[in-house]
VMD Tcl script that builds the backbone (N, CA, C; Angstrom):
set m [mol new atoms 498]
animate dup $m
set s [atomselect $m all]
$s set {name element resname resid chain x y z} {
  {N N UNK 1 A -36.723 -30.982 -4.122}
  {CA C UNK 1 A -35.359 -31.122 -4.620}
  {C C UNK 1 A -34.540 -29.895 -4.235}
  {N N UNK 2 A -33.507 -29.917 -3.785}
  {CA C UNK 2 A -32.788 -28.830 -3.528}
  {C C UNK 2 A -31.786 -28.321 -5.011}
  {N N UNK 3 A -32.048 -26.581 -4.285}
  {CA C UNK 3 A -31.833 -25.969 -5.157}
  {C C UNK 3 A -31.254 -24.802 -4.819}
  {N N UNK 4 A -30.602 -23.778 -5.676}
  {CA C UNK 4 A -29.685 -22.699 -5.938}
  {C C UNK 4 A -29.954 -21.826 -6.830}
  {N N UNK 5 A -29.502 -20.496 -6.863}
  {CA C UNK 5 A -29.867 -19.326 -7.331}
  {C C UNK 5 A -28.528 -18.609 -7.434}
  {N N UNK 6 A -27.876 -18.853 -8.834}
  {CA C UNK 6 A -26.638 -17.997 -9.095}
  {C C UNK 6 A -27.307 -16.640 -9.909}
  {N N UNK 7 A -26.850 -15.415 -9.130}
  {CA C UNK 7 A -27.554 -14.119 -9.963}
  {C C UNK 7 A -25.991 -13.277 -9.961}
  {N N UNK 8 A -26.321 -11.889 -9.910}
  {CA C UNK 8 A -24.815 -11.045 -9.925}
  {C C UNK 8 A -26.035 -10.039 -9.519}
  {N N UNK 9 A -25.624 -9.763 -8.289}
  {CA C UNK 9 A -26.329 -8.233 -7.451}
  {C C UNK 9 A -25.151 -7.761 -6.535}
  {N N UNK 10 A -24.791 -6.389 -7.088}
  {CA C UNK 10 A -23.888 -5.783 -6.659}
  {C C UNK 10 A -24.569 -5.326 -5.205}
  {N N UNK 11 A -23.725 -4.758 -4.263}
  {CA C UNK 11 A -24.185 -4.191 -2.862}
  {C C UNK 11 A -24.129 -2.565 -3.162}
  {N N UNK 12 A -25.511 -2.111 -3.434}
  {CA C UNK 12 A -25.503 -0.907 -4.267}
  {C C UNK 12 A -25.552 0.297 -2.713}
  {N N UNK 13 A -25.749 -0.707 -1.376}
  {CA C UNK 13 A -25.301 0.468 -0.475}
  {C C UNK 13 A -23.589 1.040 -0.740}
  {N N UNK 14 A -23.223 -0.210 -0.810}
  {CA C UNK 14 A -21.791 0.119 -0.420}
  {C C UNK 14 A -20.931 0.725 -1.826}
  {N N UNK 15 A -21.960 0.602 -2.603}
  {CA C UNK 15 A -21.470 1.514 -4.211}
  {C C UNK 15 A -22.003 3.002 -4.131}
  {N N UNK 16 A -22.689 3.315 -3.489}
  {CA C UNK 16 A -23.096 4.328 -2.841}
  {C C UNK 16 A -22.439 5.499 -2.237}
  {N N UNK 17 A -22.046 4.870 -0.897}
  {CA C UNK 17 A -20.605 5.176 0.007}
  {C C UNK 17 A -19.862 5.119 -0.853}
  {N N UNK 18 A -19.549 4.529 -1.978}
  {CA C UNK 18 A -17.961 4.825 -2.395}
  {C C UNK 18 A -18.047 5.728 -2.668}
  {N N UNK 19 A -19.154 5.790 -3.716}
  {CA C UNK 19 A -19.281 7.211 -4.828}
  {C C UNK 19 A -19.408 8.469 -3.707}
  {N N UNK 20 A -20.183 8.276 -2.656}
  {CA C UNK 20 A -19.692 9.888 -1.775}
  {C C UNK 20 A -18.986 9.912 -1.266}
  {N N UNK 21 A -17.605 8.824 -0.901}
  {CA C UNK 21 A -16.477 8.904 -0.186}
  {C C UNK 21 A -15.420 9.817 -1.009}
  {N N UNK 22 A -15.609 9.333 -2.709}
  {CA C UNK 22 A -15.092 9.544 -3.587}
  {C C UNK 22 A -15.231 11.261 -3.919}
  {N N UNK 23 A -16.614 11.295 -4.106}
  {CA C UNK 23 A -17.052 12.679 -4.413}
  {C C UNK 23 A -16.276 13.652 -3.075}
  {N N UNK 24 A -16.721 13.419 -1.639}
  {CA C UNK 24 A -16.274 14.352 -0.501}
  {C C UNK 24 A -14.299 14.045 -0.652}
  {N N UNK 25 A -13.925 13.265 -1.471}
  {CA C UNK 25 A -12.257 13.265 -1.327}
  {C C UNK 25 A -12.276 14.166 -2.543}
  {N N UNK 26 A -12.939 14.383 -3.626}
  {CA C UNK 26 A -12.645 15.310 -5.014}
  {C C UNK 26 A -13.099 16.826 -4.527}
  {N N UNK 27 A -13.894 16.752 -3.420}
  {CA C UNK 27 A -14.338 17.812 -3.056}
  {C C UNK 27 A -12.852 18.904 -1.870}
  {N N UNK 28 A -12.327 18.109 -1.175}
  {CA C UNK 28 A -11.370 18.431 -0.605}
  {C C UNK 28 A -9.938 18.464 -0.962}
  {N N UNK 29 A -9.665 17.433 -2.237}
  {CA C UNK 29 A -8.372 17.639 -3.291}
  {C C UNK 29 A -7.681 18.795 -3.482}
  {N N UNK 30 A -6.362 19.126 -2.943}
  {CA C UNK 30 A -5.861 20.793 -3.746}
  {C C UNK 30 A -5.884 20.280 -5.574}
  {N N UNK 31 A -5.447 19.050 -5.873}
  {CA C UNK 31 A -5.605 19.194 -7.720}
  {C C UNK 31 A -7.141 19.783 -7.922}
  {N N UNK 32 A -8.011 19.263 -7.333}
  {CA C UNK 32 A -9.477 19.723 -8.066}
  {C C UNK 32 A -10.139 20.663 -7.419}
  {N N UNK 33 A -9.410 21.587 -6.648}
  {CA C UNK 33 A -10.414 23.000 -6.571}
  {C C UNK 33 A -10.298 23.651 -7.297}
  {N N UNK 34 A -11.469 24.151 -7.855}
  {CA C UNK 34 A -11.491 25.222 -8.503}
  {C C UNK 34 A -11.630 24.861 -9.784}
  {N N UNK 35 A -12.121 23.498 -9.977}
  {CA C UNK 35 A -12.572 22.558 -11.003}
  {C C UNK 35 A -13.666 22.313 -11.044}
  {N N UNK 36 A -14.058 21.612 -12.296}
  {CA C UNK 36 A -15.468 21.141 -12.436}
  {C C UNK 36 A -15.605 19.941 -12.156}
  {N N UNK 37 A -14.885 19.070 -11.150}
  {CA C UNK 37 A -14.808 17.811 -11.073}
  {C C UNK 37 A -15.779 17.317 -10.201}
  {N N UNK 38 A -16.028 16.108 -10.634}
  {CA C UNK 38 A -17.513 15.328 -9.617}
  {C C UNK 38 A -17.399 14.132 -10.145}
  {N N UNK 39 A -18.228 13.465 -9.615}
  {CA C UNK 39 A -18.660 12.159 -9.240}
  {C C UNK 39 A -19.991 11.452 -8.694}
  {N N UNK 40 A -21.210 11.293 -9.430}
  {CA C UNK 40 A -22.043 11.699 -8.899}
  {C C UNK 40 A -22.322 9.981 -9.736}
  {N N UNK 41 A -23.468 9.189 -8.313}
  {CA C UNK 41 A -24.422 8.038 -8.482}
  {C C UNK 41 A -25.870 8.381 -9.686}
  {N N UNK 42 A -25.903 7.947 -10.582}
  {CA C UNK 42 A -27.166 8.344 -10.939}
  {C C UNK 42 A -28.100 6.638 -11.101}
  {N N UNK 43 A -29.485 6.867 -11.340}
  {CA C UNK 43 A -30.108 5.795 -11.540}
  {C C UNK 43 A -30.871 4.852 -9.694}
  {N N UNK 44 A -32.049 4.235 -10.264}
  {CA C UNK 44 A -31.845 3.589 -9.091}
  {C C UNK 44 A -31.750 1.776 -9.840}
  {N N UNK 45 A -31.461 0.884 -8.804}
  {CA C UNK 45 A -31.571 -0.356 -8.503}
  {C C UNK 45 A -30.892 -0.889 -9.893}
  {N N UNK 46 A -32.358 -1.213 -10.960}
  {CA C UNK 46 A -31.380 -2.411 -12.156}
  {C C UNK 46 A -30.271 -1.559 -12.960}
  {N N UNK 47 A -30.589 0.195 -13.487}
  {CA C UNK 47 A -30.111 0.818 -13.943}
  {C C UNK 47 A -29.748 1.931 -13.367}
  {N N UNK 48 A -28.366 1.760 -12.801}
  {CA C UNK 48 A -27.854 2.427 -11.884}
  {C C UNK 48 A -26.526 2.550 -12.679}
  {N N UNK 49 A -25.925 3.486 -12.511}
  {CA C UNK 49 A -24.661 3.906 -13.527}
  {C C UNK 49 A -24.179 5.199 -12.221}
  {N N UNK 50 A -22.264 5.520 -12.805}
  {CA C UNK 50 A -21.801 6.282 -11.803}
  {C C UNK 50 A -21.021 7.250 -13.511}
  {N N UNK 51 A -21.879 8.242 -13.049}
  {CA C UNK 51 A -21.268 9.643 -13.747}
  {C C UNK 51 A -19.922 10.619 -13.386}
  {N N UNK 52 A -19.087 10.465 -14.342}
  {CA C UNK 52 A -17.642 11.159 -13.963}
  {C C UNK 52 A -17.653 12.620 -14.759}
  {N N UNK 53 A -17.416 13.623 -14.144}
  {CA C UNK 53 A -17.375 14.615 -14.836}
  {C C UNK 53 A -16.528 15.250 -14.508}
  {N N UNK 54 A -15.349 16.173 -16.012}
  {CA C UNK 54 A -13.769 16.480 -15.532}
  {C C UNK 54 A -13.813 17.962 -16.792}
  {N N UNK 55 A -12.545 18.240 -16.195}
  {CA C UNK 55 A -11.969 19.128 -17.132}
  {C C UNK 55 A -11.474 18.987 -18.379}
  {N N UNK 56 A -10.575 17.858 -18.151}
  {CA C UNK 56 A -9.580 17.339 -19.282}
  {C C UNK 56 A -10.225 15.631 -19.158}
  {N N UNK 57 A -8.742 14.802 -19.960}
  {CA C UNK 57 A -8.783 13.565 -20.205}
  {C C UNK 57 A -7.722 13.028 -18.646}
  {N N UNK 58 A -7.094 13.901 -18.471}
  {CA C UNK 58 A -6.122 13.346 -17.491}
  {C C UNK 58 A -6.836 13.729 -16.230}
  {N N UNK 59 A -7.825 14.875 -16.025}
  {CA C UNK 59 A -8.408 14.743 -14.846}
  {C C UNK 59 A -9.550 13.806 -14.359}
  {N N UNK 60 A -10.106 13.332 -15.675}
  {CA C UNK 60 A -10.884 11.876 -15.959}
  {C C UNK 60 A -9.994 11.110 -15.376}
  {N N UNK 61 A -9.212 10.404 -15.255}
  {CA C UNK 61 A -8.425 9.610 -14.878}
  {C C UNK 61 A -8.163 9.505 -13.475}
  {N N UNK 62 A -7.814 10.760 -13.196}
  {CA C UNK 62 A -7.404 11.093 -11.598}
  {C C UNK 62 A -8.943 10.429 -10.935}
  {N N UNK 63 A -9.911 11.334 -11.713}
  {CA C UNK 63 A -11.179 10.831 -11.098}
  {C C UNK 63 A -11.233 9.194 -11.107}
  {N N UNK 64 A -11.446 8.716 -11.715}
  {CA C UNK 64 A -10.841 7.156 -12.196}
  {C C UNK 64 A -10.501 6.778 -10.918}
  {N N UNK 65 A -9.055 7.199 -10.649}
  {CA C UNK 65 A -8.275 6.491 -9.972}
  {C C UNK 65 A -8.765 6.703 -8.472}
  {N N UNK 66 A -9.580 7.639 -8.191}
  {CA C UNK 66 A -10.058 7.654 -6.494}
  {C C UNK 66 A -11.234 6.698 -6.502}
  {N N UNK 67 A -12.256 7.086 -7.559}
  {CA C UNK 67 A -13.111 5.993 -7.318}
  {C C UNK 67 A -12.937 4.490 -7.555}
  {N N UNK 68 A -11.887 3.953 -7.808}
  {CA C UNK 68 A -11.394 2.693 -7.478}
  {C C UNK 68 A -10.720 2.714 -6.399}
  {N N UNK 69 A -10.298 3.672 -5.879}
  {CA C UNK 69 A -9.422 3.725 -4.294}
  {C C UNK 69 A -10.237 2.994 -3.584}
  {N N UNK 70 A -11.548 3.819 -3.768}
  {CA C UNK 70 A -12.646 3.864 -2.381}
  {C C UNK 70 A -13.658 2.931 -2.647}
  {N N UNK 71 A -13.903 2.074 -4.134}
  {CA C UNK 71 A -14.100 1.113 -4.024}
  {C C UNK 71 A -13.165 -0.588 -3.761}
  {N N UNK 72 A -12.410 -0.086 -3.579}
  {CA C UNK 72 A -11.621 -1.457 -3.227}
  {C C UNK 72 A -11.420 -1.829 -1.542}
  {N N UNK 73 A -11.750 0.420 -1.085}
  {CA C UNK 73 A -11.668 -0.307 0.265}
  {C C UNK 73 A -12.752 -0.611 0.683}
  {N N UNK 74 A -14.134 -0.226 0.263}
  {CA C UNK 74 A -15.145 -0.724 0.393}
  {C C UNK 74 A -15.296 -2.191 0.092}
  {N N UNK 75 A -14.317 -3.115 -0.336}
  {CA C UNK 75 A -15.051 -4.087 -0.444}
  {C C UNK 75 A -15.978 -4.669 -1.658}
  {N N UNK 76 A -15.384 -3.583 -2.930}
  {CA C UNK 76 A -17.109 -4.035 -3.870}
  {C C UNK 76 A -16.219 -4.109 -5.075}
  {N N UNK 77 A -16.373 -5.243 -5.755}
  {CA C UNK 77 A -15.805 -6.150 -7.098}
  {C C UNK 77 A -15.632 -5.076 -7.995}
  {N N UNK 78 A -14.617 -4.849 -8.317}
  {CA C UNK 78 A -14.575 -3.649 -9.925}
  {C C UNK 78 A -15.181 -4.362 -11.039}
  {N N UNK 79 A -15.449 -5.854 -10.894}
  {CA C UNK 79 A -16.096 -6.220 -12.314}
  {C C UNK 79 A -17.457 -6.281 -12.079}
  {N N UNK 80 A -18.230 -5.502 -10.999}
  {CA C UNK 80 A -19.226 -5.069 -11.026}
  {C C UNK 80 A -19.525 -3.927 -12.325}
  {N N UNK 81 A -18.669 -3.226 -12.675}
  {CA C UNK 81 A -19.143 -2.000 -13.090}
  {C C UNK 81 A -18.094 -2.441 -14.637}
  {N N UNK 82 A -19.474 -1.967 -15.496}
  {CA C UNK 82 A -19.052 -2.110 -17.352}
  {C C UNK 82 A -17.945 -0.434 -17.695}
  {N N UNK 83 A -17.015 -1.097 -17.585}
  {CA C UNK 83 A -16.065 0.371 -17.243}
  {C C UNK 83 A -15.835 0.969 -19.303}
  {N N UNK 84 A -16.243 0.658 -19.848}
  {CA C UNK 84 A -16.679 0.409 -21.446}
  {C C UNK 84 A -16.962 1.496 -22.095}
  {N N UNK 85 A -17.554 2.218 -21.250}
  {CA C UNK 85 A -18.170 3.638 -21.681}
  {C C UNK 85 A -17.554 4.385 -22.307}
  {N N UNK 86 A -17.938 5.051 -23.680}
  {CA C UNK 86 A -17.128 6.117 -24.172}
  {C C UNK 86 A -16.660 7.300 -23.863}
  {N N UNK 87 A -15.739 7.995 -24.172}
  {CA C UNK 87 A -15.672 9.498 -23.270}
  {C C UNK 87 A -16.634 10.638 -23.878}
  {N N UNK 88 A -17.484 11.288 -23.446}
  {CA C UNK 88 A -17.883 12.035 -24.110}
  {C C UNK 88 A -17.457 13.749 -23.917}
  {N N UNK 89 A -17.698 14.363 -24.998}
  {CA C UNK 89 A -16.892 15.738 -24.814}
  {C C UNK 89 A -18.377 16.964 -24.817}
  {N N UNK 90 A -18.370 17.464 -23.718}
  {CA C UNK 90 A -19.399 18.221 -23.455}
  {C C UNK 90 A -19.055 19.398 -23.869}
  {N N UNK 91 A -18.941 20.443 -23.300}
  {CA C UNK 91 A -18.750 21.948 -24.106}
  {C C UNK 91 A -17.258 22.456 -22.952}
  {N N UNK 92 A -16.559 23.308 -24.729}
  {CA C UNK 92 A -15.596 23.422 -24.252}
  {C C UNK 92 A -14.517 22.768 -23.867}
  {N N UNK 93 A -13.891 22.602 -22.653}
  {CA C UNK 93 A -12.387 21.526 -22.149}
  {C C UNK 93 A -13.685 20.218 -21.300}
  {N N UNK 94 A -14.840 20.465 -21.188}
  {CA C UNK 94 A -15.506 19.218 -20.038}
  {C C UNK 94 A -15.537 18.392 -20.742}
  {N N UNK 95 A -15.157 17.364 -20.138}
  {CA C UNK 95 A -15.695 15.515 -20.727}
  {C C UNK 95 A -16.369 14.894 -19.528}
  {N N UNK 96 A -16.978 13.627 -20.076}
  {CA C UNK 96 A -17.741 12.904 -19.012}
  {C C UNK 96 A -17.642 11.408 -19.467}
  {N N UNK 97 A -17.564 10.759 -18.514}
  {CA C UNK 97 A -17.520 9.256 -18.596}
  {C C UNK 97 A -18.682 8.342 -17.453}
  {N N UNK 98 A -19.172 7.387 -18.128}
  {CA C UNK 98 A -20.211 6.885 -17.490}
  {C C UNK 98 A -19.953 5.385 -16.651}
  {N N UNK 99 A -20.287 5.042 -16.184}
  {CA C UNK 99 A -19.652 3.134 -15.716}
  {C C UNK 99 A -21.267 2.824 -15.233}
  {N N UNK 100 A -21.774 1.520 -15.943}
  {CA C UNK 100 A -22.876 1.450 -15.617}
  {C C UNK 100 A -22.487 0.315 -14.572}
  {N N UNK 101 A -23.160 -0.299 -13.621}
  {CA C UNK 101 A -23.409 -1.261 -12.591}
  {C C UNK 101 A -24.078 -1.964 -13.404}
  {N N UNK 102 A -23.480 -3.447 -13.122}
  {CA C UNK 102 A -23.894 -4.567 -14.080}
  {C C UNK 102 A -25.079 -5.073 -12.925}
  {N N UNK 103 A -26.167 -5.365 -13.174}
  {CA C UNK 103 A -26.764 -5.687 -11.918}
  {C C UNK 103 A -27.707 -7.141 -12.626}
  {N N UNK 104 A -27.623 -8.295 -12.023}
  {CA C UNK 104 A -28.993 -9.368 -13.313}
  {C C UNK 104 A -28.022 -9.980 -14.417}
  {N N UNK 105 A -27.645 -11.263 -14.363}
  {CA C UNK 105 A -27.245 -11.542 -15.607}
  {C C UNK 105 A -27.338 -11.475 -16.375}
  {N N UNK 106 A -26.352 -11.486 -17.683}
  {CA C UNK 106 A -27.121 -10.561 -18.981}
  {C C UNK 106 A -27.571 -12.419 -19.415}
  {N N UNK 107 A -28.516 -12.309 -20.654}
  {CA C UNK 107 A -28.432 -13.550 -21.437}
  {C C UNK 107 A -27.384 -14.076 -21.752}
  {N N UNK 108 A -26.147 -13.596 -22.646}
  {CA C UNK 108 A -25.169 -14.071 -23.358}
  {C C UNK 108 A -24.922 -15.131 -22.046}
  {N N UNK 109 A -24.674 -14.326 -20.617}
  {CA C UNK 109 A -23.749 -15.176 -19.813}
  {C C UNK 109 A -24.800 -16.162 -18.926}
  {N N UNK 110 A -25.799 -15.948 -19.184}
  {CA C UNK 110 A -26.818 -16.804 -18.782}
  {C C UNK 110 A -26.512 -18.031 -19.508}
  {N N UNK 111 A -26.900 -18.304 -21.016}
  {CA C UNK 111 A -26.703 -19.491 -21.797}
  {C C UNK 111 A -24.892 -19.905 -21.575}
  {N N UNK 112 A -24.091 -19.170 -21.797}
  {CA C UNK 112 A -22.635 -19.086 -20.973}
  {C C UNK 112 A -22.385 -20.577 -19.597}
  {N N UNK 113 A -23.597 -20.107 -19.009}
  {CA C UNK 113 A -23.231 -20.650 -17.357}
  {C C UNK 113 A -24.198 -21.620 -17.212}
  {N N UNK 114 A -25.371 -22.354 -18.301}
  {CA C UNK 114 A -26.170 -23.062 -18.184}
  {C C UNK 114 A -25.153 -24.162 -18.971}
  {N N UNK 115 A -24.532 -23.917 -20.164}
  {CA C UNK 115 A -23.251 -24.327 -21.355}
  {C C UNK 115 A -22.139 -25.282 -20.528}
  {N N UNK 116 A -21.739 -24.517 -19.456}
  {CA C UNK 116 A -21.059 -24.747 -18.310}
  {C C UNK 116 A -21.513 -26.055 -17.691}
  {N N UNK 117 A -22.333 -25.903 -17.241}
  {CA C UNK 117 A -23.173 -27.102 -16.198}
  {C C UNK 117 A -23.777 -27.832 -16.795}
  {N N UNK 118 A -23.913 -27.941 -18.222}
  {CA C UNK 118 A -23.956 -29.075 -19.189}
  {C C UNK 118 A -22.659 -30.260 -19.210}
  {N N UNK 119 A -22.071 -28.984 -19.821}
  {CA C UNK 119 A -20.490 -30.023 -20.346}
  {C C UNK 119 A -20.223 -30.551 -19.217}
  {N N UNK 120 A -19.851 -30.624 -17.513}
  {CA C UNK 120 A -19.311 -31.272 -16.767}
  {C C UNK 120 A -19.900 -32.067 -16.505}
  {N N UNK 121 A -20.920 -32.392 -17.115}
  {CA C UNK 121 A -21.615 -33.827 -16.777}
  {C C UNK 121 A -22.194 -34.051 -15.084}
  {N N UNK 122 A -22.388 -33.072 -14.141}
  {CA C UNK 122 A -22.907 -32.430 -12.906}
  {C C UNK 122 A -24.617 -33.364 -13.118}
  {N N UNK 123 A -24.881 -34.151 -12.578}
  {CA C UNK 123 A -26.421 -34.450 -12.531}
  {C C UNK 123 A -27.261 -33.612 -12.163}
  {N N UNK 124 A -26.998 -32.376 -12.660}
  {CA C UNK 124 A -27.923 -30.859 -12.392}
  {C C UNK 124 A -28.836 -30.571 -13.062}
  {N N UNK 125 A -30.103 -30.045 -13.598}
  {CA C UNK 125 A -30.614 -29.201 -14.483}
  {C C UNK 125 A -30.804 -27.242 -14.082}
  {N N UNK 126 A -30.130 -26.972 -15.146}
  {CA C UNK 126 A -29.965 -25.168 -15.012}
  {C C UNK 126 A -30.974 -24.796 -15.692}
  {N N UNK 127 A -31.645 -23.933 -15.506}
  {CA C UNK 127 A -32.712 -22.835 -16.127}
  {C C UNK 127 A -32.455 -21.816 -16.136}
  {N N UNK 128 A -32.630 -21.012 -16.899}
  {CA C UNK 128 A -32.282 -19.221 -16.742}
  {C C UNK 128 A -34.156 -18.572 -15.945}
  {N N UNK 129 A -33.815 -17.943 -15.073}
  {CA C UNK 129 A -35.168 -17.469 -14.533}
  {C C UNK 129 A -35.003 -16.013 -14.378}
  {N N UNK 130 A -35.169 -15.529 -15.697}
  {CA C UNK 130 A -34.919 -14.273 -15.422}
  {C C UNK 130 A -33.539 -13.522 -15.324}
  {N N UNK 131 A -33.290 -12.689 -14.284}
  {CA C UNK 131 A -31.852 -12.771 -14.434}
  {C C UNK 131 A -30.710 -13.559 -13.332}
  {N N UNK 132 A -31.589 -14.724 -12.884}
  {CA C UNK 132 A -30.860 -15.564 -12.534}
  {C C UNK 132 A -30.656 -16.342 -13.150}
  {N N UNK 133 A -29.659 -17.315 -13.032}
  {CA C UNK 133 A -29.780 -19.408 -13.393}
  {C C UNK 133 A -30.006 -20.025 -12.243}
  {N N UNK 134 A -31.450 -20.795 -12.146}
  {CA C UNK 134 A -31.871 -21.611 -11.320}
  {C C UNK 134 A -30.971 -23.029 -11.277}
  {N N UNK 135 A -30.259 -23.787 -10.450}
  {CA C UNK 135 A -29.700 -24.888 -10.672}
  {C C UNK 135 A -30.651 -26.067 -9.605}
  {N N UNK 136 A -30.667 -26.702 -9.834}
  {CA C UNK 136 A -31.850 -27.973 -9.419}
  {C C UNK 136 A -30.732 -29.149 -9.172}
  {N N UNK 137 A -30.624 -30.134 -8.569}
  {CA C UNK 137 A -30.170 -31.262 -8.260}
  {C C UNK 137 A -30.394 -32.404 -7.328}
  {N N UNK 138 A -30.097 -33.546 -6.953}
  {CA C UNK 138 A -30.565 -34.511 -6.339}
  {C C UNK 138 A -29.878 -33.875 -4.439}
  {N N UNK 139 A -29.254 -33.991 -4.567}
  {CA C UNK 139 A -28.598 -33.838 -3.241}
  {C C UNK 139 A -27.709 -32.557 -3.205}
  {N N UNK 140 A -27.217 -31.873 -2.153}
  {CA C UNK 140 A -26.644 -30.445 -2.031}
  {C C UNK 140 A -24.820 -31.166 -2.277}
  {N N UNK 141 A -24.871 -32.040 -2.028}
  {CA C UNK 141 A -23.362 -32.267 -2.462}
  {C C UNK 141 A -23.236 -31.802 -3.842}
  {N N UNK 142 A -24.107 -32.483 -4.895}
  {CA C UNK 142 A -23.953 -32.203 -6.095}
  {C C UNK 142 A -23.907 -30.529 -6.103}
  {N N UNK 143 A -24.660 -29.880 -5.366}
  {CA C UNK 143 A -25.262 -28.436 -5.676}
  {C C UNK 143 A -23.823 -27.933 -5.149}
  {N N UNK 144 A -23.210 -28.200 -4.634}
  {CA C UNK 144 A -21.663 -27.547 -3.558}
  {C C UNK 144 A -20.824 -27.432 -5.158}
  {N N UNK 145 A -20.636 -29.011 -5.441}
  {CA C UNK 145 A -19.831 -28.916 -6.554}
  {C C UNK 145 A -19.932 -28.054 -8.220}
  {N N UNK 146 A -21.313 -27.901 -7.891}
  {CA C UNK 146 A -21.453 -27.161 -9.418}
  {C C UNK 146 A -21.088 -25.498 -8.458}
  {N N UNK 147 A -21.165 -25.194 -7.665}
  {CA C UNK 147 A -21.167 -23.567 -7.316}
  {C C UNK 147 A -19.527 -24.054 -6.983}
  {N N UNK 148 A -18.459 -24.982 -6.649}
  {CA C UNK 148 A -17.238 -25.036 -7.100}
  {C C UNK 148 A -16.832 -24.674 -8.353}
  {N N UNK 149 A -17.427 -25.246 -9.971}
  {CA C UNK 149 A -17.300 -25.405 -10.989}
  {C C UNK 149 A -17.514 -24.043 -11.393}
  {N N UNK 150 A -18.732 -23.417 -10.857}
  {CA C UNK 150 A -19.036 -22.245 -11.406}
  {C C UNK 150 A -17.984 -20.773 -11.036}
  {N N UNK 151 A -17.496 -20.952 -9.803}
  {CA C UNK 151 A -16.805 -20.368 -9.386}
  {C C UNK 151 A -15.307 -20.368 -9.851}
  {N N UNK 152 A -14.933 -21.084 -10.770}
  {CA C UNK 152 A -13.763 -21.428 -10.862}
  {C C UNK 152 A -13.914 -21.489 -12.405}
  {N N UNK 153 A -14.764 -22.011 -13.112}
  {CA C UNK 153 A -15.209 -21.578 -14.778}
  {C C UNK 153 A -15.422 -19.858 -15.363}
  {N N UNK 154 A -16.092 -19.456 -14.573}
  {CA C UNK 154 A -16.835 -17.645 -14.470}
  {C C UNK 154 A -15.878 -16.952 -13.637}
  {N N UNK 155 A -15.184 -16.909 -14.225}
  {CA C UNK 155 A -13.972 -15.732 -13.260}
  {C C UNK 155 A -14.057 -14.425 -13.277}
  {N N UNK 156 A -14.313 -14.126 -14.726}
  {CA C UNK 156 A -14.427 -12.509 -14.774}
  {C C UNK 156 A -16.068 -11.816 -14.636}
  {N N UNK 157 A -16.749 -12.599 -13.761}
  {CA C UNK 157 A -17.767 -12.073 -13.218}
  {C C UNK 157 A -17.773 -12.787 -11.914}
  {N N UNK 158 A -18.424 -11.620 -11.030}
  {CA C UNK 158 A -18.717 -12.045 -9.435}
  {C C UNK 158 A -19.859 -12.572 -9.050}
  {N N UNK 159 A -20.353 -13.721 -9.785}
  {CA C UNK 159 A -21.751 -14.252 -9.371}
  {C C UNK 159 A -21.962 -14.883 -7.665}
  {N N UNK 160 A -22.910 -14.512 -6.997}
  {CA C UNK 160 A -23.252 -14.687 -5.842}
  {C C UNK 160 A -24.261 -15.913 -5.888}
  {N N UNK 161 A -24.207 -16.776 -5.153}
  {CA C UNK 161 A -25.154 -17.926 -4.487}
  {C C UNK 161 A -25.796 -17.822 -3.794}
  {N N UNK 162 A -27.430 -17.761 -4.207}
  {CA C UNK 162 A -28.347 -17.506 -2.811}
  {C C UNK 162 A -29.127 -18.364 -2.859}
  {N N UNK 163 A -30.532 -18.233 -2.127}
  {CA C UNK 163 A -31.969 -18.698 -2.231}
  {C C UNK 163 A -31.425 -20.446 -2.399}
  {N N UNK 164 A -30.226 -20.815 -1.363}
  {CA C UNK 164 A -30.267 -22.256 -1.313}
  {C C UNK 164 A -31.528 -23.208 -0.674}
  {N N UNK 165 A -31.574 -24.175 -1.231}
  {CA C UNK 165 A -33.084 -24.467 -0.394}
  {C C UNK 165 A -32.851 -26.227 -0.499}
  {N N UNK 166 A -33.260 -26.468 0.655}
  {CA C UNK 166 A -32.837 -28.230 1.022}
  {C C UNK 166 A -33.917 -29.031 0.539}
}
mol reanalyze $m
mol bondsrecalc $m
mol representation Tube
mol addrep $m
């Protein structure tokens, strides 16, 4: 029976490159010499998070605002990253802010996107496998139209379609 594999895997090369495109532009900035400012990747693969570290609240921001520069020209979804994080106040004027990389569907949006492909009445069966949803169906037409449905239901996440199989 053919089948589909909706997951959410960010392209953690190209989140990578941002973060040192980002870091070597904070590094050459006249606002941030002579600052404590950075930008640094920490973590590997499922738990991977991007560490901001500033002077103030407004140089948090500045930082902010390059590393979305250089991820947009890269190419890589901002709703990849749980931008949620609290600010934390380290010693003295430093703060730090964290953005973790959403990588694996969480559950909530697992049962979410199985909920989905119920109600439209799609002759599909969905499974959660982990941190994918497996979708199963008779023919790939059907399988086209539910990754239509899904794509157009799930907006504020960038789920990817793989591991199609005839």
């Amino acid at each position: 029976m053919p089948s589909f594999d909706a997951v959410l895997e960010p392209n953690l090369v190209e989140i990578r490159h941002g973060v040192e495109n980002a870091a070597k532009e904070v590094g050459t900035r006249f606002d941030f010499k002579g600052t404590g400012a950075k930008v640094e990747l920490k973590g590997k693969d499922k738990d991977t998070s991007i560490e901001m570290t500033g002077d103030s609240d407004f140089q948090l921001d500045q930082l902010e605002a390059v590393l979305l520069d250089k991820m947009t020209k890269r190419k890589v979804e901002i709703t990849y990253f749980d931008r949620s994080g609290k600010l934390e106040k380290l010693g003295g004027d430093k703060v730090r802010k964290t953005w973790t990389v959403r990588n694996g569907i969480p559950s909530d949006l697992a049962k979410k996107i199985v909920a989905k492909i119920k109600d439209s009445k799609l002759k599909v069966q969905a499974s959660i496998q982990g941190d994918a949803v497996r979708v199963t169906g008779k023919d790939k037409d059907i399988l086209q139209a539910t990754i239509a449905l899904l794509r157009k239901e799930i907006d504020d996440t960038p789920l990817t379609f793989d591991n199609f199989r005839d």
